[in-house]
C-alpha positions in Angstrom: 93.3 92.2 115.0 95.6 89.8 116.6 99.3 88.9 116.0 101.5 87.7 117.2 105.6 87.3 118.1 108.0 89.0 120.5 109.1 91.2 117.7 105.8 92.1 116.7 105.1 93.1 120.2 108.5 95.0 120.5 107.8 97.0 117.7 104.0 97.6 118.3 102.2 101.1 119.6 101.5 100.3 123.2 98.3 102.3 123.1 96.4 100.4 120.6 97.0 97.2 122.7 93.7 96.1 123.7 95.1 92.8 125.4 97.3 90.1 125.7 97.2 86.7 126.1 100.4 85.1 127.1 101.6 81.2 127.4 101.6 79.9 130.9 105.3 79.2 131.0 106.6 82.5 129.1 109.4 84.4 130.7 110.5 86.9 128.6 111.3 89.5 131.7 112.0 92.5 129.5 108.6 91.9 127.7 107.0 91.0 131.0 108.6 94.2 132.5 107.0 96.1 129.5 103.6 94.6 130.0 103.8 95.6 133.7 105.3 99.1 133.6 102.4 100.3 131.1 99.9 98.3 133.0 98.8 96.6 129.8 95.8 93.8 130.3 97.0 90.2 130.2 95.7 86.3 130.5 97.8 83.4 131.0 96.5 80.7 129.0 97.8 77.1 128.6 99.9 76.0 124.9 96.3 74.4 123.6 94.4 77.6 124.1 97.2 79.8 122.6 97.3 78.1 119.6 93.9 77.4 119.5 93.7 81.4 118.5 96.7 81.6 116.4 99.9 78.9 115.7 103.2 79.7 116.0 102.8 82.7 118.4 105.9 82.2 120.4 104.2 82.4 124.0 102.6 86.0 123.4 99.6 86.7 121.1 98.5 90.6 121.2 95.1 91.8 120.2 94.9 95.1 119.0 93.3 97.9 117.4 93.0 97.3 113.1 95.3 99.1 111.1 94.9 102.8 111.0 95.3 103.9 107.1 96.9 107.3 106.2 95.4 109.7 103.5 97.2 110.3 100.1 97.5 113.8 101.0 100.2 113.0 103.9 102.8 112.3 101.1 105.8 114.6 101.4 108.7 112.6 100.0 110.1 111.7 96.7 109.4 108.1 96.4 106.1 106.1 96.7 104.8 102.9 95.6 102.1 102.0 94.6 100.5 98.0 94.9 98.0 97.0 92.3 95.5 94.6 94.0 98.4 92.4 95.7 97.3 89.7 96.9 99.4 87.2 99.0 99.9 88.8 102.9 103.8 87.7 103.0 104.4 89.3 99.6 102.7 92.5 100.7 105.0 92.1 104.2 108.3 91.9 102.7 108.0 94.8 100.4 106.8 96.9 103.0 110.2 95.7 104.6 112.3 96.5 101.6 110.6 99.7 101.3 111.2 100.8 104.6 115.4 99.5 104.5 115.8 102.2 101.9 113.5 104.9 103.2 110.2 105.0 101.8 107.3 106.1 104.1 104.1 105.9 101.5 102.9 102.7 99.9 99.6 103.1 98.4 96.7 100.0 98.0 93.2 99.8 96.6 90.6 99.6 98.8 89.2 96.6 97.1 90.3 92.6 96.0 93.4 93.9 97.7 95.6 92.2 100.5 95.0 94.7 103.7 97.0 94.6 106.9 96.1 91.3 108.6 98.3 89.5 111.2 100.3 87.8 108.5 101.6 91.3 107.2 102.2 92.8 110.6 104.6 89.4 111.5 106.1 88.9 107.9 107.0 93.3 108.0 108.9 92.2 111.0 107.9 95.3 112.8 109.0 98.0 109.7 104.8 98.5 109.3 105.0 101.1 112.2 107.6 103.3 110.4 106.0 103.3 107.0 102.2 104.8 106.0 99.7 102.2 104.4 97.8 104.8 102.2 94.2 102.8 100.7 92.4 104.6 98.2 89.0 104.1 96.2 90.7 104.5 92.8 94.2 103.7 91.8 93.9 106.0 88.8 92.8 108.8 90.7 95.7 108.5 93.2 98.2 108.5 90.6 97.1 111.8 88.4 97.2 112.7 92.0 100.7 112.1 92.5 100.8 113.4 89.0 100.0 116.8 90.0 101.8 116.2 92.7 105.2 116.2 90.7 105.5 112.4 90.4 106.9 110.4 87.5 104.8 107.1 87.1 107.1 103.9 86.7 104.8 100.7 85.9 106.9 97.4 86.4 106.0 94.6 83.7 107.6 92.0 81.4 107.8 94.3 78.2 109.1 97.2 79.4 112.2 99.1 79.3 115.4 97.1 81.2 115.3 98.7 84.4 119.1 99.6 84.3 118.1 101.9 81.0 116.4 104.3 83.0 117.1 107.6 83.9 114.8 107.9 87.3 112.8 111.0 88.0 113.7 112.9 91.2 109.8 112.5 92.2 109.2 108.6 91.2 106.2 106.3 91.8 107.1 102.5 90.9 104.0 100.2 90.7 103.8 96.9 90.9 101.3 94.1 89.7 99.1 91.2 91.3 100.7 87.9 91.3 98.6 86.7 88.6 97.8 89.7 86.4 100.1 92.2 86.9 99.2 95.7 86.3 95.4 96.1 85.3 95.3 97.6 82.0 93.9 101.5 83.3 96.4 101.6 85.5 99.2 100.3 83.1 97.7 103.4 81.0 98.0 105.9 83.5 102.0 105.0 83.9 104.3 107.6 82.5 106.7 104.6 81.5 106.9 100.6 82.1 110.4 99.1 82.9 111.0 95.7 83.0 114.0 93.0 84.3 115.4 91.3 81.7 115.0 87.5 82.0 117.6 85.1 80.7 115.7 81.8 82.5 113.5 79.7 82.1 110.4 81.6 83.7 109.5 84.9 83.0 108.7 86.9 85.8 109.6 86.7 89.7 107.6 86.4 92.7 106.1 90.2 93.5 108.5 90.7 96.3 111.5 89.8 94.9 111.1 91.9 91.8 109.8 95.3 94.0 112.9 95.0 95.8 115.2 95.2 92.8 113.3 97.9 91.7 113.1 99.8 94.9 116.8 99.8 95.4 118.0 100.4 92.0 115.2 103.6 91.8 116.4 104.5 96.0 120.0 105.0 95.3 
Protein backbone atom coordinates (compact mmCIF):
# COMPACT_ATOMS: atom_id res chain seq x y z
CA UNK A 1 0.00 0.00 0.00
CA UNK A 2 1.20 3.48 -0.53
CA UNK A 3 0.31 6.83 1.02
CA UNK A 4 1.22 9.46 1.38
CA UNK A 5 1.77 13.06 3.45
CA UNK A 6 4.15 14.17 6.23
CA UNK A 7 1.47 13.43 8.76
CA UNK A 8 0.87 10.20 7.46
CA UNK A 9 4.47 9.39 7.71
CA UNK A 10 4.64 10.99 11.27
CA UNK A 11 2.12 8.90 12.51
CA UNK A 12 3.07 5.62 10.70
CA UNK A 13 4.83 2.26 12.35
CA UNK A 14 8.35 2.61 11.10
CA UNK A 15 8.73 -1.13 10.81
CA UNK A 16 6.19 -1.78 8.22
CA UNK A 17 7.92 0.84 5.94
CA UNK A 18 9.06 -0.95 3.04
CA UNK A 19 10.25 2.31 1.21
CA UNK A 20 10.15 5.62 0.39
CA UNK A 21 10.23 7.68 -2.36
CA UNK A 22 10.92 11.26 -1.76
CA UNK A 23 10.70 14.56 -4.13
CA UNK A 24 14.06 15.83 -5.26
CA UNK A 25 13.81 19.12 -3.53
CA UNK A 26 12.19 17.95 -0.11
CA UNK A 27 13.76 19.21 3.01
CA UNK A 28 11.82 18.40 5.76
CA UNK A 29 15.09 17.82 8.22
CA UNK A 30 13.10 16.32 11.11
CA UNK A 31 11.55 13.73 8.59
CA UNK A 32 14.80 13.37 6.84
CA UNK A 33 16.51 12.93 10.33
CA UNK A 34 13.84 10.22 10.92
CA UNK A 35 14.39 8.42 7.65
CA UNK A 36 18.15 8.39 8.49
CA UNK A 37 18.31 7.45 12.14
CA UNK A 38 16.18 4.25 11.39
CA UNK A 39 18.08 3.59 8.27
CA UNK A 40 14.80 3.48 6.34
CA UNK A 41 15.17 2.80 2.31
CA UNK A 42 14.70 5.92 0.16
CA UNK A 43 14.70 7.28 -3.73
CA UNK A 44 14.82 10.67 -4.77
CA UNK A 45 12.62 11.03 -7.62
CA UNK A 46 11.78 14.15 -9.70
CA UNK A 47 7.89 16.07 -9.22
CA UNK A 48 6.72 14.07 -12.56
CA UNK A 49 7.66 10.66 -11.23
CA UNK A 50 6.15 11.44 -7.72
CA UNK A 51 3.02 12.17 -8.88
CA UNK A 52 3.02 9.86 -11.54
CA UNK A 53 2.50 7.22 -8.42
CA UNK A 54 0.18 9.22 -6.41
CA UNK A 55 -1.03 13.31 -6.63
CA UNK A 56 -0.86 15.44 -3.93
CA UNK A 57 1.79 13.61 -1.94
CA UNK A 58 3.54 16.60 -0.52
CA UNK A 59 7.25 15.59 -1.44
CA UNK A 60 7.16 12.01 0.42
CA UNK A 61 5.12 9.03 -0.75
CA UNK A 62 5.69 5.82 1.64
CA UNK A 63 5.08 2.34 0.60
CA UNK A 64 4.20 0.05 3.15
CA UNK A 65 2.92 -3.15 4.44
CA UNK A 66 -1.38 -3.51 3.97
CA UNK A 67 -3.30 -2.94 6.80
CA UNK A 68 -3.01 -5.50 9.51
CA UNK A 69 -6.80 -6.26 10.74
CA UNK A 70 -7.51 -7.21 14.49
CA UNK A 71 -9.82 -10.12 15.52
CA UNK A 72 -13.29 -9.51 17.23
CA UNK A 73 -12.12 -11.23 20.17
CA UNK A 74 -9.50 -8.28 21.08
CA UNK A 75 -12.55 -6.10 22.14
CA UNK A 76 -12.23 -5.10 25.77
CA UNK A 77 -14.01 -1.78 26.07
CA UNK A 78 -17.43 -0.47 26.32
CA UNK A 79 -18.05 1.10 23.01
CA UNK A 80 -17.69 -0.28 19.37
CA UNK A 81 -18.97 0.47 16.13
CA UNK A 82 -19.91 -1.18 13.78
CA UNK A 83 -19.87 -0.05 9.66
CA UNK A 84 -22.36 -1.75 7.43
CA UNK A 85 -20.75 -2.08 3.93
CA UNK A 86 -19.45 1.68 3.86
CA UNK A 87 -18.43 2.57 0.99
CA UNK A 88 -16.75 6.02 0.29
CA UNK A 89 -12.72 5.90 1.67
CA UNK A 90 -13.07 9.67 3.21
CA UNK A 91 -16.34 8.80 4.89
CA UNK A 92 -14.82 5.62 6.43
CA UNK A 93 -11.55 8.10 7.38
CA UNK A 94 -13.29 10.71 9.25
CA UNK A 95 -15.26 8.39 11.42
CA UNK A 96 -12.43 6.50 12.30
CA UNK A 97 -11.20 10.05 13.35
CA UNK A 98 -14.23 10.94 15.32
CA UNK A 99 -14.04 7.68 16.91
CA UNK A 100 -10.77 7.80 18.02
CA UNK A 101 -11.31 11.90 19.53
CA UNK A 102 -13.66 10.37 22.02
CA UNK A 103 -11.91 7.00 22.73
CA UNK A 104 -13.06 4.22 20.86
CA UNK A 105 -10.46 1.45 19.87
CA UNK A 106 -12.87 -1.18 17.89
CA UNK A 107 -14.63 -0.44 14.69
CA UNK A 108 -15.80 -3.43 13.00
CA UNK A 109 -16.32 -3.94 8.84
CA UNK A 110 -17.46 -6.69 6.56
CA UNK A 111 -15.13 -8.38 4.77
CA UNK A 112 -17.05 -7.97 1.58
CA UNK A 113 -18.57 -4.79 -0.87
CA UNK A 114 -17.01 -2.90 1.95
CA UNK A 115 -14.53 0.20 1.85
CA UNK A 116 -11.04 -1.43 3.33
CA UNK A 117 -8.03 0.59 4.45
CA UNK A 118 -6.62 2.00 1.21
CA UNK A 119 -4.33 5.19 1.04
CA UNK A 120 -7.34 7.46 1.02
CA UNK A 121 -8.41 6.28 4.55
CA UNK A 122 -4.94 6.19 6.02
CA UNK A 123 -4.53 10.24 4.70
CA UNK A 124 -8.24 11.31 5.34
CA UNK A 125 -7.81 9.43 9.40
CA UNK A 126 -5.06 11.85 9.60
CA UNK A 127 -2.89 9.47 11.36
CA UNK A 128 -5.79 8.34 14.29
CA UNK A 129 -5.83 4.66 12.13
CA UNK A 130 -2.76 3.64 14.22
CA UNK A 131 -4.45 4.17 17.64
CA UNK A 132 -7.73 2.52 16.75
CA UNK A 133 -8.31 -1.51 15.73
CA UNK A 134 -9.98 -2.19 12.18
CA UNK A 135 -11.78 -5.42 13.13
CA UNK A 136 -13.23 -7.29 9.43
CA UNK A 137 -15.43 -10.06 9.81
CA UNK A 138 -17.22 -12.70 7.42
CA UNK A 139 -20.63 -11.95 8.92
CA UNK A 140 -21.99 -8.81 10.43
CA UNK A 141 -24.74 -10.78 12.22
CA UNK A 142 -22.50 -13.18 13.66
CA UNK A 143 -20.24 -10.32 15.10
CA UNK A 144 -22.99 -8.71 16.76
CA UNK A 145 -24.79 -11.79 18.78
CA UNK A 146 -21.09 -11.82 19.36
CA UNK A 147 -20.92 -8.65 20.98
CA UNK A 148 -24.25 -9.73 22.27
CA UNK A 149 -22.87 -12.30 24.46
CA UNK A 150 -20.42 -10.20 24.98
CA UNK A 151 -22.63 -7.80 27.09
CA UNK A 152 -23.30 -5.26 24.23
CA UNK A 153 -26.50 -3.32 23.57
CA UNK A 154 -27.09 -3.09 19.72
CA UNK A 155 -27.96 0.65 18.55
CA UNK A 156 -28.90 0.66 14.68
CA UNK A 157 -28.83 4.38 13.31
CA UNK A 158 -31.74 5.02 10.68
CA UNK A 159 -34.32 7.57 9.63
CA UNK A 160 -37.37 6.03 11.64
CA UNK A 161 -35.91 5.47 14.73
CA UNK A 162 -36.05 6.76 18.06
CA UNK A 163 -34.64 10.67 18.41
CA UNK A 164 -31.30 10.01 19.50
CA UNK A 165 -31.54 12.50 22.50
CA UNK A 166 -34.56 9.95 23.82
CA UNK A 167 -32.20 7.36 24.64
CA UNK A 168 -31.08 6.03 27.65
CA UNK A 169 -27.53 4.44 26.38
CA UNK A 170 -26.34 1.10 27.66
CA UNK A 171 -23.10 1.05 29.58
CA UNK A 172 -21.83 -1.68 26.89
CA UNK A 173 -23.19 0.07 23.47
CA UNK A 174 -22.59 -0.86 19.78
CA UNK A 175 -23.88 2.00 17.33
CA UNK A 176 -24.11 0.85 13.63
CA UNK A 177 -24.23 2.76 10.88
CA UNK A 178 -25.43 2.30 7.12
CA UNK A 179 -24.02 2.52 3.52
CA UNK A 180 -24.41 5.74 1.87
CA UNK A 181 -27.10 4.46 -0.33
CA UNK A 182 -28.93 1.83 1.65
CA UNK A 183 -28.38 2.18 5.01
CA UNK A 184 -28.56 -0.74 7.29
CA UNK A 185 -29.26 -4.08 5.40
CA UNK A 186 -32.30 -5.49 6.58
CA UNK A 187 -30.54 -8.72 8.75
CA UNK A 188 -28.52 -6.54 10.27
CA UNK A 189 -31.27 -3.87 11.03
CA UNK A 190 -32.93 -7.10 12.72
CA UNK A 191 -30.26 -8.06 14.75
CA UNK A 192 -30.23 -4.38 16.48
CA UNK A 193 -31.54 -4.30 19.96
CA UNK A 194 -32.96 -0.64 19.08
CA UNK A 195 -32.81 1.95 15.99
CA UNK A 196 -32.35 5.79 16.87
CA UNK A 197 -32.62 8.25 14.55
CA UNK A 198 -31.82 12.43 14.19
CA UNK A 199 -34.67 14.22 13.71
CA UNK A 200 -34.68 16.24 10.53
CA UNK A 201 -36.39 19.56 10.24
CA UNK A 202 -34.85 20.31 6.37
CA UNK A 203 -35.25 19.73 3.41
CA UNK A 204 -33.22 16.33 2.93
CA UNK A 205 -33.60 13.53 5.04
CA UNK A 206 -30.54 12.05 6.03
CA UNK A 207 -26.77 13.34 6.32
CA UNK A 208 -23.63 12.22 4.79
CA UNK A 209 -22.46 8.89 6.87
CA UNK A 210 -19.75 10.80 8.63
CA UNK A 211 -21.44 13.61 9.79
CA UNK A 212 -24.33 11.58 11.33
CA UNK A 213 -21.64 8.80 13.11
CA UNK A 214 -20.11 11.64 14.74
CA UNK A 215 -23.30 13.06 16.38
CA UNK A 216 -24.01 9.80 17.42
CA UNK A 217 -20.62 8.82 18.69
CA UNK A 218 -20.35 11.85 20.96
CA UNK A 219 -23.75 12.01 22.29
CA UNK A 220 -23.45 7.83 23.12
CA UNK A 221 -19.32 8.71 24.38
CA UNK A 222 -20.19 11.17 27.02
Amino acid sequence: MKVSGKNVFNEIDLKKIRKIYLSENFKDEKILEIINKNNLKYIRCNNHMMDSIQKNNQGIIIDMDDYDYKDISIIDDDFVLILDHLEDPHNFGAIIRTAESIGIKNIIIPKDRSVNVNETVMKTSAGTLNYVNIIRVTNLSNAINKLKEMGFFVYGAEADGINYKNVNYSEKRCLVIGSEGNGISNLVRKNCDEIISLPMRGHINSLNASVAAAILIYEMGN
